[in-house]
PDB file of N, CA, C and O in Angstrom:
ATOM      1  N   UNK A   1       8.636  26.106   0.586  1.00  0.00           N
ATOM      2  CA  UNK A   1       8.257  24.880  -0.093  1.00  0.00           C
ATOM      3  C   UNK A   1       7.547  23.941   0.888  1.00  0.00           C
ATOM      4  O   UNK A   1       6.342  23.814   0.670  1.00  0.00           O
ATOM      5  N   UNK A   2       8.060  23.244   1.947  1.00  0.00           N
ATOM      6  CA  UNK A   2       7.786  22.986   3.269  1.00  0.00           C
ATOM      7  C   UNK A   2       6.212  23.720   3.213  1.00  0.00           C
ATOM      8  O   UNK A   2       5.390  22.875   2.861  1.00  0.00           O
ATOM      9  N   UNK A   3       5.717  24.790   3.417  1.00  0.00           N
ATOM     10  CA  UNK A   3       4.611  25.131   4.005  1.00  0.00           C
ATOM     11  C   UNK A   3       3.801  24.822   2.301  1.00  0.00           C
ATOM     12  O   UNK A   3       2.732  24.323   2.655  1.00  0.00           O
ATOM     13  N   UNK A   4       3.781  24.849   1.264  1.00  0.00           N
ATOM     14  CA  UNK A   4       3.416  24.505   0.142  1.00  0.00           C
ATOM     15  C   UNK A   4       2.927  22.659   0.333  1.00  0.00           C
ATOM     16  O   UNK A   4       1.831  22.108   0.233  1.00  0.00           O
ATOM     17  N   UNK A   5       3.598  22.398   0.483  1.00  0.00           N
ATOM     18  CA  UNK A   5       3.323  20.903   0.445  1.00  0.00           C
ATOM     19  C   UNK A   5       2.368  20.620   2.158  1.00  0.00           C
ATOM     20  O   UNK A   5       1.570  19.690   2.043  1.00  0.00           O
ATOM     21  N   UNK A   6       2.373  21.097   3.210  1.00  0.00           N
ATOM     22  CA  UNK A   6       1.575  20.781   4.064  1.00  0.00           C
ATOM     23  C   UNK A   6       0.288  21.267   3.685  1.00  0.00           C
ATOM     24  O   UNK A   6      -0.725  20.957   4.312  1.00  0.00           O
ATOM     25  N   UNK A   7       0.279  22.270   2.345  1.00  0.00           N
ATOM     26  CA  UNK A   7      -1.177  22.943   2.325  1.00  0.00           C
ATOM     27  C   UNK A   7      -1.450  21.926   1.357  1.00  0.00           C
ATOM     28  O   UNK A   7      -2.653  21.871   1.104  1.00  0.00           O
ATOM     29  N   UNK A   8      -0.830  21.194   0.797  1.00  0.00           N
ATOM     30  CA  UNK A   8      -1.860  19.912  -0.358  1.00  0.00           C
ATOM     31  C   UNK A   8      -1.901  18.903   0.504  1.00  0.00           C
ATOM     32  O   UNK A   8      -2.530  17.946   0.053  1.00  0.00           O
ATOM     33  N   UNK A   9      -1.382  18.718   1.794  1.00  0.00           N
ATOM     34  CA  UNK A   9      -1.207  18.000   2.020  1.00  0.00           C
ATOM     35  C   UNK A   9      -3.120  18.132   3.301  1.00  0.00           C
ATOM     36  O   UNK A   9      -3.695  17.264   3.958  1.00  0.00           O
ATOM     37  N   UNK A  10      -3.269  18.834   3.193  1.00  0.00           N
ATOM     38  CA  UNK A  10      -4.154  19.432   3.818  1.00  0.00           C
ATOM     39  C   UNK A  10      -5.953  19.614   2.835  1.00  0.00           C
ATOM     40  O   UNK A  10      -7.099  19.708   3.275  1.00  0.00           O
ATOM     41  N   UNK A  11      -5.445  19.594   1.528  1.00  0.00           N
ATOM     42  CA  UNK A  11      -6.371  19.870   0.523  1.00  0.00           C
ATOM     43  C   UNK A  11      -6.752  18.354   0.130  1.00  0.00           C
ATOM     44  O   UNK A  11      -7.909  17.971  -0.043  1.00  0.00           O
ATOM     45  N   UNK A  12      -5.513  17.492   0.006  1.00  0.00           N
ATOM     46  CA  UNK A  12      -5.588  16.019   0.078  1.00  0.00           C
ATOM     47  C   UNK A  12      -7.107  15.826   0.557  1.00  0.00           C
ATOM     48  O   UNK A  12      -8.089  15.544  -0.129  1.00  0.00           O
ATOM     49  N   UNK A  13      -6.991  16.113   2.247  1.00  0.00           N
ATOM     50  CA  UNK A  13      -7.871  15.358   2.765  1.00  0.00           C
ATOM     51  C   UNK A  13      -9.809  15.698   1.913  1.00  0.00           C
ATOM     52  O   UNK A  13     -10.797  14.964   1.903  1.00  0.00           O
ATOM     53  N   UNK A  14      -9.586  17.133   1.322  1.00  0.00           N
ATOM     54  CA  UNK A  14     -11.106  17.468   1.064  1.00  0.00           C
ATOM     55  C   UNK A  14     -10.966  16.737  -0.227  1.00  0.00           C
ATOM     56  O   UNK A  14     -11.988  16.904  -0.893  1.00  0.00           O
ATOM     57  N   UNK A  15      -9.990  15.906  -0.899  1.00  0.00           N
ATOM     58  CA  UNK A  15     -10.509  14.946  -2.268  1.00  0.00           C
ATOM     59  C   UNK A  15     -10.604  13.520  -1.569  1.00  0.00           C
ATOM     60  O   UNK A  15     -10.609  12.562  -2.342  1.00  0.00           O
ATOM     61  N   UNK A  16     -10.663  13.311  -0.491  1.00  0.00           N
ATOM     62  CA  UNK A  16     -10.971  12.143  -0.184  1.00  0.00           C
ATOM     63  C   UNK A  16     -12.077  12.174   0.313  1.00  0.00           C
ATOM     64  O   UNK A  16     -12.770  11.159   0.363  1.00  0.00           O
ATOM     65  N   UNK A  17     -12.518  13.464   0.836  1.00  0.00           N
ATOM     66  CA  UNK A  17     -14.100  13.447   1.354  1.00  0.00           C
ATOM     67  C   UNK A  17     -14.527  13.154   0.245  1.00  0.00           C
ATOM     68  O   UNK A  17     -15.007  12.118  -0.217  1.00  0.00           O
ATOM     69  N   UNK A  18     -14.265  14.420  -0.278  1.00  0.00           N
ATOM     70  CA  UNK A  18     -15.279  14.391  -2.162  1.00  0.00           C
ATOM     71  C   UNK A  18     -15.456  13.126  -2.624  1.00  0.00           C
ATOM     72  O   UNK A  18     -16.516  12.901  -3.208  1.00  0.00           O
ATOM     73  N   UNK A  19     -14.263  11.793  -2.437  1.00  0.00           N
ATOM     74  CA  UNK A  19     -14.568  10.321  -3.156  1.00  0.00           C
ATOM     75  C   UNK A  19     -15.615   9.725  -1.986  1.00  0.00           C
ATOM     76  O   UNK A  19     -16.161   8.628  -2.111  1.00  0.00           O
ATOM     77  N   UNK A  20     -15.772  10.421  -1.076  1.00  0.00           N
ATOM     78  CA  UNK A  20     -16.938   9.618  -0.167  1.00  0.00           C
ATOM     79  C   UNK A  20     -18.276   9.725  -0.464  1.00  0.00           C
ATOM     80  O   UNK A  20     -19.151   8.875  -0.297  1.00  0.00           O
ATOM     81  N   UNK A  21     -18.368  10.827  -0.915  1.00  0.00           N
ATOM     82  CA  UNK A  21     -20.131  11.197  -1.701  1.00  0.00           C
ATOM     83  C   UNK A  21     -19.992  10.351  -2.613  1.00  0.00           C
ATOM     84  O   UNK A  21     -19.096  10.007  -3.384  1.00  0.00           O
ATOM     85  N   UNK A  22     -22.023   9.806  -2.190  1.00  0.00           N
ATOM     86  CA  UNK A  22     -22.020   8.640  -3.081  1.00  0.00           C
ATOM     87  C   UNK A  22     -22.558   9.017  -5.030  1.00  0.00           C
ATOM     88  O   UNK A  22     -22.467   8.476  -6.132  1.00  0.00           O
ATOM     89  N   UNK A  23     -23.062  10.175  -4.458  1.00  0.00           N
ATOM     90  CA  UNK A  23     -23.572  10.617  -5.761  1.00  0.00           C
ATOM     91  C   UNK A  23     -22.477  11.580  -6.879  1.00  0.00           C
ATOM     92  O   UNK A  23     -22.796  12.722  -7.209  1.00  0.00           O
ATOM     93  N   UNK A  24     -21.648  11.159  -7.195  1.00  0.00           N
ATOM     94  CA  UNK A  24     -20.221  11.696  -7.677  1.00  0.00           C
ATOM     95  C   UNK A  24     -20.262  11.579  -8.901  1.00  0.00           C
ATOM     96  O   UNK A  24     -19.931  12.521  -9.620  1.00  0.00           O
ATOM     97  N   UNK A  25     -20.758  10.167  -9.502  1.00  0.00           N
ATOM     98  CA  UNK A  25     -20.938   9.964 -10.801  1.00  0.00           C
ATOM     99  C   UNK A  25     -19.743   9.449 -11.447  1.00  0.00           C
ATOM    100  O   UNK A  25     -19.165   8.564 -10.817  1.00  0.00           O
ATOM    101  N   UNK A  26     -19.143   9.868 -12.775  1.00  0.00           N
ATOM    102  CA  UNK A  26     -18.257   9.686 -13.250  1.00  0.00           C
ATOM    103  C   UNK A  26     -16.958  10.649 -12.831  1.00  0.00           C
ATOM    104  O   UNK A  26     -15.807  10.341 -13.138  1.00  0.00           O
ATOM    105  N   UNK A  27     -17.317  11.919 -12.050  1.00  0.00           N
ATOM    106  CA  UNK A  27     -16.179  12.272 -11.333  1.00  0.00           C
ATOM    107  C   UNK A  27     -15.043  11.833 -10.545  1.00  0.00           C
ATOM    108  O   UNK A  27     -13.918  12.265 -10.294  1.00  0.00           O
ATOM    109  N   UNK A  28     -15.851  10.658 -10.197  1.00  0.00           N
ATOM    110  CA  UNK A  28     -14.984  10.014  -8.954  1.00  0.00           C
ATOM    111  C   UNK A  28     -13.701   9.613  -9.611  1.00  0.00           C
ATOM    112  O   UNK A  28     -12.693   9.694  -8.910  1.00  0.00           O
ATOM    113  N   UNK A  29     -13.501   8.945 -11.573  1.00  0.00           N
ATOM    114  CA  UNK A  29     -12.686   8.920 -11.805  1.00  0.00           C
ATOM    115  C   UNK A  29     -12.062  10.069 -11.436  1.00  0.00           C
ATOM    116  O   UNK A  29     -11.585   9.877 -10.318  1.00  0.00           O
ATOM    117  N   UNK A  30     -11.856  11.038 -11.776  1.00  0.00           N
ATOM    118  CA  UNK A  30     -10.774  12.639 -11.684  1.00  0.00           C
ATOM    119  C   UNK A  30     -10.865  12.502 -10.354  1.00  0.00           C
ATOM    120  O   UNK A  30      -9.726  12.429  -9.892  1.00  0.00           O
ATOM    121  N   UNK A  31     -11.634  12.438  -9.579  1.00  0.00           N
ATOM    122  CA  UNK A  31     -10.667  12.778  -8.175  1.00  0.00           C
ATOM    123  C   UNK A  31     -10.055  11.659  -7.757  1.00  0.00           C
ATOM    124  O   UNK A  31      -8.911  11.915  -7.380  1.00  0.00           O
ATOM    125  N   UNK A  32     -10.366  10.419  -7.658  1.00  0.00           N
ATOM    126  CA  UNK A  32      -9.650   9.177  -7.981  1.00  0.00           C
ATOM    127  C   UNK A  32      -7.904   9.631  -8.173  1.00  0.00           C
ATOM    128  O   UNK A  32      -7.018   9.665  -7.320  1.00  0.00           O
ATOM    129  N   UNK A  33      -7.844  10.048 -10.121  1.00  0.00           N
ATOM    130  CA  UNK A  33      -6.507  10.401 -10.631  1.00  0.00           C
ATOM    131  C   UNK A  33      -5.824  11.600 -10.001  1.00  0.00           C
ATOM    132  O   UNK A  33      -4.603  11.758  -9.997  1.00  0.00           O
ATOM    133  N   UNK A  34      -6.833  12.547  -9.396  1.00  0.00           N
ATOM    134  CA  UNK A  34      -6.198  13.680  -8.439  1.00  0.00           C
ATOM    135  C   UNK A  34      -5.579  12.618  -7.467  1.00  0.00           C
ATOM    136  O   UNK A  34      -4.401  12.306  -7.646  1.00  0.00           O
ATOM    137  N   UNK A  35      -6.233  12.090  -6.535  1.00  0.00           N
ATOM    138  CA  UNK A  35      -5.211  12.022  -5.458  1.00  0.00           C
ATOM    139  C   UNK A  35      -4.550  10.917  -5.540  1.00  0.00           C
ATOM    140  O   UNK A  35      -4.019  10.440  -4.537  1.00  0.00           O
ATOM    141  N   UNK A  36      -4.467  10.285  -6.835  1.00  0.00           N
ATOM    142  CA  UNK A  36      -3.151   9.225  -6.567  1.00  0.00           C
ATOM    143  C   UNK A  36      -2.057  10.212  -6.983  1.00  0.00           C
ATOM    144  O   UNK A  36      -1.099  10.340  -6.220  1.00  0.00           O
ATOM    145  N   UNK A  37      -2.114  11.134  -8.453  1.00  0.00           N
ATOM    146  CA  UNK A  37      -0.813  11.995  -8.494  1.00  0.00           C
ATOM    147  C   UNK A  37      -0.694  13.431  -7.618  1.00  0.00           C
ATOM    148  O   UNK A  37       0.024  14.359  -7.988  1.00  0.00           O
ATOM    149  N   UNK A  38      -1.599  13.463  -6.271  1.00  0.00           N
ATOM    150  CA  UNK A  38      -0.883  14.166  -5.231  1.00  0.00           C
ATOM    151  C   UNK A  38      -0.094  13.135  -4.368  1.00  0.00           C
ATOM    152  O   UNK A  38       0.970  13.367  -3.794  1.00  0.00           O
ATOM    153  N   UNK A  39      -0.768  11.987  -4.366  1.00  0.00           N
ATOM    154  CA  UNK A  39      -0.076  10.880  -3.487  1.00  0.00           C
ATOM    155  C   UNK A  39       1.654  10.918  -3.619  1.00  0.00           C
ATOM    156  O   UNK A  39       2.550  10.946  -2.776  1.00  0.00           O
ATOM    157  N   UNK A  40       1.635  10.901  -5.341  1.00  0.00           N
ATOM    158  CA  UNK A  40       3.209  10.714  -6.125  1.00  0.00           C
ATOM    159  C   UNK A  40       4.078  11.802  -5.625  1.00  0.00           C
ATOM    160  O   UNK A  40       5.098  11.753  -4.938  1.00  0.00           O
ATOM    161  N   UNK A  41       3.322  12.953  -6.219  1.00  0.00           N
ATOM    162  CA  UNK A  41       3.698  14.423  -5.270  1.00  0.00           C
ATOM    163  C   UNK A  41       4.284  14.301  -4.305  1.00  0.00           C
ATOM    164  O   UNK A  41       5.488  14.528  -4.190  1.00  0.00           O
ATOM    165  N   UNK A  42       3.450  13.874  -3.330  1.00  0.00           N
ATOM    166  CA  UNK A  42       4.121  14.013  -1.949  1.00  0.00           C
ATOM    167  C   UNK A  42       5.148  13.074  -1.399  1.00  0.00           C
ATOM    168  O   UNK A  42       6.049  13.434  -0.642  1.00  0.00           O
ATOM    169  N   UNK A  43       4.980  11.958  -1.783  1.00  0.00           N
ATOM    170  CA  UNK A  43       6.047  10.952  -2.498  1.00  0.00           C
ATOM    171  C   UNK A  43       7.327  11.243  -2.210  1.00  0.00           C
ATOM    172  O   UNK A  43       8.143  11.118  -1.297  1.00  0.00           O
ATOM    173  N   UNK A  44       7.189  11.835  -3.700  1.00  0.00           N
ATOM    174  CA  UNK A  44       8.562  12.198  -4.174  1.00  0.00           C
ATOM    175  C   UNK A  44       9.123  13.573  -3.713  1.00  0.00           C
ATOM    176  O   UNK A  44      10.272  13.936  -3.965  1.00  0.00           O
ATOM    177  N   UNK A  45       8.342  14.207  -3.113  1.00  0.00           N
ATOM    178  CA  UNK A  45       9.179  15.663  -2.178  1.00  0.00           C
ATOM    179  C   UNK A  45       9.526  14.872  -0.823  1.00  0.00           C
ATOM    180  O   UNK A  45      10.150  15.641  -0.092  1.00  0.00           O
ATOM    181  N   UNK A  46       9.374  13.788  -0.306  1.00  0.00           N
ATOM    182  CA  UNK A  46       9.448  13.394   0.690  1.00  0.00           C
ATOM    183  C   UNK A  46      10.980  12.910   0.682  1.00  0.00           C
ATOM    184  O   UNK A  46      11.915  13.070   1.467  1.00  0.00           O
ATOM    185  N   UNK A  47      10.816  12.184  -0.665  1.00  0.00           N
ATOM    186  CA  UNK A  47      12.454  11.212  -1.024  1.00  0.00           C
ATOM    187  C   UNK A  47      13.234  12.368  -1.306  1.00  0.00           C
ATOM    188  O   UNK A  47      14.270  12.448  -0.647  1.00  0.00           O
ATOM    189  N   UNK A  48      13.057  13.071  -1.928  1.00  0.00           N
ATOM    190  CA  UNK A  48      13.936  14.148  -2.350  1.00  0.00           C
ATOM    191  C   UNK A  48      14.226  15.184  -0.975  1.00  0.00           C
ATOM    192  O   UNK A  48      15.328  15.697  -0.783  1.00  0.00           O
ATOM    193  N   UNK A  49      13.494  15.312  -0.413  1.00  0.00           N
ATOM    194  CA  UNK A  49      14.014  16.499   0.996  1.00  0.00           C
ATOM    195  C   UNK A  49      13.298  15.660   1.947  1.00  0.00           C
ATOM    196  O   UNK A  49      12.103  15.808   2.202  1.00  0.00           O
ATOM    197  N   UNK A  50      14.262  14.530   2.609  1.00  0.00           N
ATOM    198  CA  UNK A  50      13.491  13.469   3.707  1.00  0.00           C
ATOM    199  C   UNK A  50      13.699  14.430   4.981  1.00  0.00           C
ATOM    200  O   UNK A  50      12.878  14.139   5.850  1.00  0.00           O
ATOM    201  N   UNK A  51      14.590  15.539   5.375  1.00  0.00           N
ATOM    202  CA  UNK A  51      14.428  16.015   6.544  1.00  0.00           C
ATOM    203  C   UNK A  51      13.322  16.963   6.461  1.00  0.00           C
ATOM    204  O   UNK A  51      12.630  17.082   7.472  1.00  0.00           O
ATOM    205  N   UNK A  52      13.145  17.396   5.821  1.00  0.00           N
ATOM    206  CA  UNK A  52      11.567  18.105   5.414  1.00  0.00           C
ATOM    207  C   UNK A  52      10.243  17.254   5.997  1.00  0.00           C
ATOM    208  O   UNK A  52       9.362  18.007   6.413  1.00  0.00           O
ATOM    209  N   UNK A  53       9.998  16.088   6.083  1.00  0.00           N
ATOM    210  CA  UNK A  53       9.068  15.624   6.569  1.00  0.00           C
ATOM    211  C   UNK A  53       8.955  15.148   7.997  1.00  0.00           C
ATOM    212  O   UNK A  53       7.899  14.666   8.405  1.00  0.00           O
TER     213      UNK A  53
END
């Protein structure tokens, strides 16, 4: 689980590139809503298994 969550945690970073291109359009909403509910994701595996992080 542990190695599951470092790999979004890792994929995270290529939806924040993606919100850096300026030419995105109306996508930017969806990746926008992607990474606030990976944000929650990671969140809440954090509270739930805090020695895990």
């Amino acid at each position: 689980m542990q190695e599951r969550m470092a790999y979004l945690t890792q994929k995270r970073e290529v939806l924040v590139q993606l919100l850096e291109q300026p030419d995105l359009g109306t996508l930017r909403i969806d990746v926008n809503q992607a990474l606030e509910e990976m944000d929650d994701l990671l969140e809440e595996f954090q509270r739930t298994f805090p020695a895990a992080s």
